[in-house]
N, C-alpha and C positions, 0 to 999 in steps of 0.2 A: 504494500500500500504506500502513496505516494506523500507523505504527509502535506507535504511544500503545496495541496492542495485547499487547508486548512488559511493559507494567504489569501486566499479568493473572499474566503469571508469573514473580511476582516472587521466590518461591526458587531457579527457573531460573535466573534473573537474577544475583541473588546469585553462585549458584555456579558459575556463568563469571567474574564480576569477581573473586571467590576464585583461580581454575585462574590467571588472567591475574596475577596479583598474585604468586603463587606461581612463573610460569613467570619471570619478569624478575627476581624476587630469584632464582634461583638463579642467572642470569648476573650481578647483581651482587655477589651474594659470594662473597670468598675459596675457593677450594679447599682445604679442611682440612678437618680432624675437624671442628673448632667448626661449619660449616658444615651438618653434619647434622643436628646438637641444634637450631640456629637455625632451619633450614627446618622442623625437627616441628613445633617452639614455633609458628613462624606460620601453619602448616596449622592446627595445632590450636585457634588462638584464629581462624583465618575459621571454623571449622565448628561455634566455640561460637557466634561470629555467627550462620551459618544458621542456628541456632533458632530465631532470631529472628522471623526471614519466614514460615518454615513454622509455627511456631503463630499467627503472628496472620494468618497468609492466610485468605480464607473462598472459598466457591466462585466459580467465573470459568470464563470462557469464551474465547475467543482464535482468530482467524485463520478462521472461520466453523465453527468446533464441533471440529476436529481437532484443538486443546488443550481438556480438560474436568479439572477436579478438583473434588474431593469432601473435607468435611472428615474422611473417614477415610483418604482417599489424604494429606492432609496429617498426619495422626496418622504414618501410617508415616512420611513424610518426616522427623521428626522422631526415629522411634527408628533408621532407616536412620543418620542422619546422626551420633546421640548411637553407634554403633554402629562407624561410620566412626572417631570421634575416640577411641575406646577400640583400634583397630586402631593409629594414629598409635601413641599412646605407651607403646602394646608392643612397637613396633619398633624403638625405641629398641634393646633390646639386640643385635637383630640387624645392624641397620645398622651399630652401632658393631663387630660383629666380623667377622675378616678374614677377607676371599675366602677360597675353598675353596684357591685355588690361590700363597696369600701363608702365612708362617707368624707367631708369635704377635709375634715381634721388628719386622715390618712394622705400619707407621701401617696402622690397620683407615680403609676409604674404600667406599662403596658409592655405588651412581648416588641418591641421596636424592632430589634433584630430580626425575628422571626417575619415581621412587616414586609421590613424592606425587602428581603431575600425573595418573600413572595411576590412583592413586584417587579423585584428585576425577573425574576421567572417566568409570568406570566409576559413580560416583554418580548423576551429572549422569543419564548412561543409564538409572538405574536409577527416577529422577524422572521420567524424559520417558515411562518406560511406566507410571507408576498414574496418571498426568492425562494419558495418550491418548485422545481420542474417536474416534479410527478405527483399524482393522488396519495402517495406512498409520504411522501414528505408533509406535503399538505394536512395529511390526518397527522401526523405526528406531531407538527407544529402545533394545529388545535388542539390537540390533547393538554400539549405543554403551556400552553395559552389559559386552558377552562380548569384543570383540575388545582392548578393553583390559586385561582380564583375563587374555586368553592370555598377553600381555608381562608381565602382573605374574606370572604361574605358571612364565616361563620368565628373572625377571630373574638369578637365580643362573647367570650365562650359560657360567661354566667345570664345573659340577656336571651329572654326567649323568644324573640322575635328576630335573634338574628340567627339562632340553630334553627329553628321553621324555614328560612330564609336558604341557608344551606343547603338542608335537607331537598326543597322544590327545585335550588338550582341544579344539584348536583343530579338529581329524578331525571329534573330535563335534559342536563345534556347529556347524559349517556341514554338515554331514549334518541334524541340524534343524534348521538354518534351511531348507535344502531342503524339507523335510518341512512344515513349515510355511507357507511361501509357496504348495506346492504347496495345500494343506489353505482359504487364505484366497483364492486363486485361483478353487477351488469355491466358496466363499459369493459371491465376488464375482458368478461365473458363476450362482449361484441366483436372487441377491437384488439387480443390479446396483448395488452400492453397498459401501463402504467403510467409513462411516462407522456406529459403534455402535448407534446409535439407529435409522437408518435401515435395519439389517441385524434389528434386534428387530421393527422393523412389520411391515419383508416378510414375516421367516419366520413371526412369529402371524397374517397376514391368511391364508397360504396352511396354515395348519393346521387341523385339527379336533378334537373333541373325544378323538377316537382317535388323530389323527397321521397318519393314512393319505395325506393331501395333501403330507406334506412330501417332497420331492424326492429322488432317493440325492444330487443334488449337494451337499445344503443336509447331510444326515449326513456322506459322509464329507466334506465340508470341516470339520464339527467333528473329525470321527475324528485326521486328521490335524493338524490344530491343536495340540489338546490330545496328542498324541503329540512335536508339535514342542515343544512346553513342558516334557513332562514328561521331554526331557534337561536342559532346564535344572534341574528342580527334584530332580533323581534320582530318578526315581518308577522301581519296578519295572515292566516290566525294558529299563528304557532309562539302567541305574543302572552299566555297566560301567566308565567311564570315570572312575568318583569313586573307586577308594581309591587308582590309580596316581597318578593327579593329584592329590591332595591327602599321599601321601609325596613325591612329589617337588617339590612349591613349596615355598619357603620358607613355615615357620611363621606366622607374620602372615598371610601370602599366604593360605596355608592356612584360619586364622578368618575369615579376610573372607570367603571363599568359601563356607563352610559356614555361617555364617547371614548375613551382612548382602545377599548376592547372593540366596539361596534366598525372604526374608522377601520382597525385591519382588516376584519371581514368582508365590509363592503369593496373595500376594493381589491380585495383576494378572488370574491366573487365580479368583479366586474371584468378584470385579467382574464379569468379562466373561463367563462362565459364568449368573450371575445374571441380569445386564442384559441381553446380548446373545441368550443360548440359554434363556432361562427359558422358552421355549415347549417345547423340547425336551428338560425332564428327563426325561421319558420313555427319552430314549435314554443321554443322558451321567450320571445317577444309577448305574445299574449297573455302567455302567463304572468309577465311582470305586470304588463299592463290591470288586469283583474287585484294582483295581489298587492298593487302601488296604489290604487283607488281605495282599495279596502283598508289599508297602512294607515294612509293618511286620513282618514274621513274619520275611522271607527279610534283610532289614539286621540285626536281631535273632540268629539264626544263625548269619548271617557273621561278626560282628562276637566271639562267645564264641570262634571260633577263631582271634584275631588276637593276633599276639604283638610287634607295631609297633602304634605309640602312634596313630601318624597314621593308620595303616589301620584302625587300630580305633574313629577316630572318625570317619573316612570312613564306616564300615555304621551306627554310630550314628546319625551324621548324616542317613542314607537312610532308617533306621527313624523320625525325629523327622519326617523330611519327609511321610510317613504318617500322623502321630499330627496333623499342621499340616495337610492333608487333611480331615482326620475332620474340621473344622469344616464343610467347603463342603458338606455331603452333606447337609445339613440343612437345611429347606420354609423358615426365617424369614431372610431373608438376613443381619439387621441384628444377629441373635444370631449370624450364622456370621463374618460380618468380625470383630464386637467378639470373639467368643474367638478367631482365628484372630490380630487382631492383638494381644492379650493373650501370647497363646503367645509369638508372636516375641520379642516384648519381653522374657518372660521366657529362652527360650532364647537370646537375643542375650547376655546376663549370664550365665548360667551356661555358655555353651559359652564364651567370650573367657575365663574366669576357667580352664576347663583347659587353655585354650591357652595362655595369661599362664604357667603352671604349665609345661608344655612348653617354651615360649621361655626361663622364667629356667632351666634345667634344663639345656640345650642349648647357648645360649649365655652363661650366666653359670659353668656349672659344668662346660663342655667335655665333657658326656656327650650319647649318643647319642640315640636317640628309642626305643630297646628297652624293652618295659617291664620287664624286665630291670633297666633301670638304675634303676628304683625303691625294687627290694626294699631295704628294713632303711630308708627315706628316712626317718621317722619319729624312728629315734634321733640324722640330725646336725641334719636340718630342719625341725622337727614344727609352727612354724608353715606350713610350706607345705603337710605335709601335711596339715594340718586344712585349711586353704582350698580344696587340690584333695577332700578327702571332700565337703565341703559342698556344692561345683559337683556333682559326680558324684550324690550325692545328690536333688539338684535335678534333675537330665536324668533319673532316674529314678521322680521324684513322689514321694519321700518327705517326708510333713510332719516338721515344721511349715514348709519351706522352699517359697518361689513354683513351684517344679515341680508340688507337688501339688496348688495352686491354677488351674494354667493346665492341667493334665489333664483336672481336673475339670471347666471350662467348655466346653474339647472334647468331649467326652463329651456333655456336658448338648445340646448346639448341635448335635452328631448326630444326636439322636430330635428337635429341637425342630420341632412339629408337623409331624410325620411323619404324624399322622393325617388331613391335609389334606394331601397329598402327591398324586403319580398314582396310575396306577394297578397299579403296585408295591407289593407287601404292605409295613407298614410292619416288618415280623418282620425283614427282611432287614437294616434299618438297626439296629436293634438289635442283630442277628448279628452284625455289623462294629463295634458301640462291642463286645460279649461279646470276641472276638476280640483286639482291641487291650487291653482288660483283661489277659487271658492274657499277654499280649507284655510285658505291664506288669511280670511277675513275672519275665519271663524275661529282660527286659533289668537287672534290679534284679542278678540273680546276674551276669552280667558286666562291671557297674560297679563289684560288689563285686571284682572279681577285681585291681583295682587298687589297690584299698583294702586287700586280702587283703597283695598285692606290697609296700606301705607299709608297713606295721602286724605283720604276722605274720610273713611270711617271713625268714629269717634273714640275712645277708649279712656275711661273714667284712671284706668290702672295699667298705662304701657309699659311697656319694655323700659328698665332706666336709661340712662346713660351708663355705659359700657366702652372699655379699650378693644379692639379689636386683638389685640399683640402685633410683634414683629412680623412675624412670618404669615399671618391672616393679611396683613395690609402689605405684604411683597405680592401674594398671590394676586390681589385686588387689583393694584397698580397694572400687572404684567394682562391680565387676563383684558383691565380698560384697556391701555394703551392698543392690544390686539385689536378689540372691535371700531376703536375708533379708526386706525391706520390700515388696518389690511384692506378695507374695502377703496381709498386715494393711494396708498404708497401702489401704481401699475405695477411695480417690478417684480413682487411677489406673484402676481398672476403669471407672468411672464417668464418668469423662470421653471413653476411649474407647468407652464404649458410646452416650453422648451423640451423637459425631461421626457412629459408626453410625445413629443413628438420622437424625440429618441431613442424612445423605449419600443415604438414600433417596426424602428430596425432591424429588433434581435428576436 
């Protein structure tokens, strides 16, 4: 074996010497408080490192094609990773307070170490599926991605809404991963082979211009597939397991889950979608179409009847996974990745920035997570709630803020030449950006509903005045500064559209 192949992945790379570096200092230091601050500090300055690798990596290949990256897979690596380190030092406040089952007189101690490891972990997983070149690699990275993630959704280990929590996620995702194995079992069985590329030639040599030659293995192994992904990404209606799970993690837990895990899958699925089944839009076009209607409409919905914060950004979340969709349905692919990973970036900032808001709220000012506990917020902490309007704002497309910016290329990336599509009227794509429009308005009225609770409502007994801390008001800063700049600074469009375009090279 050739090891000098292990240089191809070199942010891999990186972020195992990271995880190791991090596992040893937590056994060499001290058990105390100090000890939590120390370990975020040095998480957080390895994954200011990864930057490093992941923007200047370029594409490579490793171990005969079953590692492949693309310079838009390393774009994400990139906002995954700047995404990761804005989860670090928001956790700061929760880590520093005390178990559920300790009161406020006890030294606050949470397992940090154990923390971080699990997010570098789930990273790492989350890395090894957008530079997979086979289904073989692909499952493996998701494994390495979801099962550390059930331990971080279940680390509040005396709280029982976050072992409930656990308990549903981990149900569901090994129900698709089932689902999925089954699903890539069929292609194997179609196309004797595993590997991406090699699973594109078979199914385009055995097709025709109408499809008629393609196999029921070769469909429903996509059927199932893409059903097996779309519990990870909360797609309707394989979305049931996202607002119990995401009340009962801890908050941090919670943001990570809702975009930095969501941002790799969709565009793992929009890659492989492209690359692998692009002989067979005929079949998987429609289905988005139907499952991105329903995404969007029925999260939307749910989400105006929520009266917990977390469950309400649980449907939010479902409905945005929708709206992160509506890129892949569209004929140019190098327009669907660039605003799909546009999107993320922006929704990565603006959704951390209400959760940043939730955490200092929760854990710096000993209130609940009811929105409830917001009303009259305005008159003791009205920098906060400006910063939560803004976010909120943002997840809604309201200009002049980067939401409205990263709507609009979704949208655009939907119809993008549709008219050279199948043989699918191009009406129906259009039907589905018409559709998402609507939802646009209707999710605007229940983000205002929080704004309403801040600003309007009355409250005889608010929230007092509260510090945020250090590290709640670094997140805050980084998270604004994103939404207001990514939608005028052009150059970040431009540069991911660049990688898109060069990722279609290889």
């Amino acid at each position: 074996m050739n090891y000098s192949q292990f240089l191809n992945m070199i942010p891999e790379a990186t972020l195992v010497l990271a995880l190791i570096i991090v596992f040893f200092a937590d056994f060499a230091l001290h058990r105390s408080e100090r000890k939590t601050f120390t370990l975020g500090v040095l998480t957080g300055a390895l994954l200011l490192c990864q930057l490093v690798p992941c923007f200047i990596a370029g594409p490579s290949d490793a171990f005969g094609g079953i590692y492949h990256t693309t310079p838009i897979a390393n774009v994400m690596k990139v906002i995954l990773t700047a995404g990761t380190f804005i989860v670090v030092v928001m956790s700061q406040a929760w880590l520093a307070s005390p178990k559920p089952s300790e009161g406020r007189e006890n030294k606050p101690l949470r397992y940090a170490g154990e923390y971080y490891m699990l997010l570098l972990s789930t990273l790492l997983g989350m890395y090894m599926m957008l530079s997979s070149g086979s289904f073989l690699m692909f499952f493996l990275g998701l494994e390495m991605a979801s099962v550390p993630m059930a331990c971080l959704v279940a680390l509040d280990k005396k709280k029982k809404d976050s072992a409930e929590a656990a308990a549903k996620y981990i149900l569901m995702a090994t129900f698709s991963s089932g689902v999925m194995l089954f699903g890539i079992s069929f292609i194997y069985a179609a196309t004797g082979s595993l590997y991406f590329d090699n699973v594109a030639n078979a199914l385009t040599g055995i097709s025709s211009a109408y499809y008629s030659d393609l196999t029921p293995l070769s469909i429903m192994g996509l059927v199932f597939f893409f059903c097996g992904l779309g519990f990870k990404i909360s797609l309707v209606p394989f979305h049931f397991w996202t607002a119990d799970t995401y009340q009962g993690a801890p908050t941090p837990v919670t943001g990570y889950l809702s975009v930095v895990s969501k941002g790799a899958a969709t565009l793992a699925l929009a890659i492989i979608l492209a690359k692998v089944f692009g002989s067979m839009t005929y079949y998987w076009q429609p289905m988005l179409w139907v499952v991105i209607m329903l995404t969007i409409t029925v999260g939307n919905l749910m989400a105006i009847r929520q009266t917990e914060l977390k469950r309400f950004m649980a449907f939010s979340s479902i409905s945005q996974a929708g709206y992160i969709m509506l890129a892949v349905i569209g004929a140019d692919a190098a327009t669907s990745q660039t605003a799909l990973t546009f999107y993320v970036l922006v929704y990565v900032v603006a959704n951390m920035s209400v959760f940043s808001v939730i955490s200092a709220v929760e854990h710096r000012a000993g209130a609940g997570t009811q929105m409830s506990a917001y009303n009259g917020l305005y008159q003791t902490n009205p920098k906060l709630a400006f910063i939560m309007t803004i976010a909120l704002f943002s997840l809604a497309g309201i200009p002049p803020f980067a939401g409205m910016f990263s709507k609009f290329f979704v949208f655009m990336a939907g119809v993008e030449g549709q008219q050279a599509a199948s043989l699918w009227s191009p009406f129906w794509s259009y039907f589905v950006v018409f559709i998402a429009l609507i939802n646009t308005v209707v999710s605007l009225y229940y983000y205002l509903l929080i704004v309403k609770a801040m600003y309007i409502k009355k409250e005889d007994n608010p929230l007092p005045t509260f510090s945020n801390g250090t590290a709640i008001n670094w997140s805050l800063g980084i998270c604004t500064a994103g939404i207001i700049l990514f939608g005028v600074v052009s150059c970040i469009y431009g540069w991911i559209s660049r990688a898109a375009d060069m990722s279609q090279l290889y």
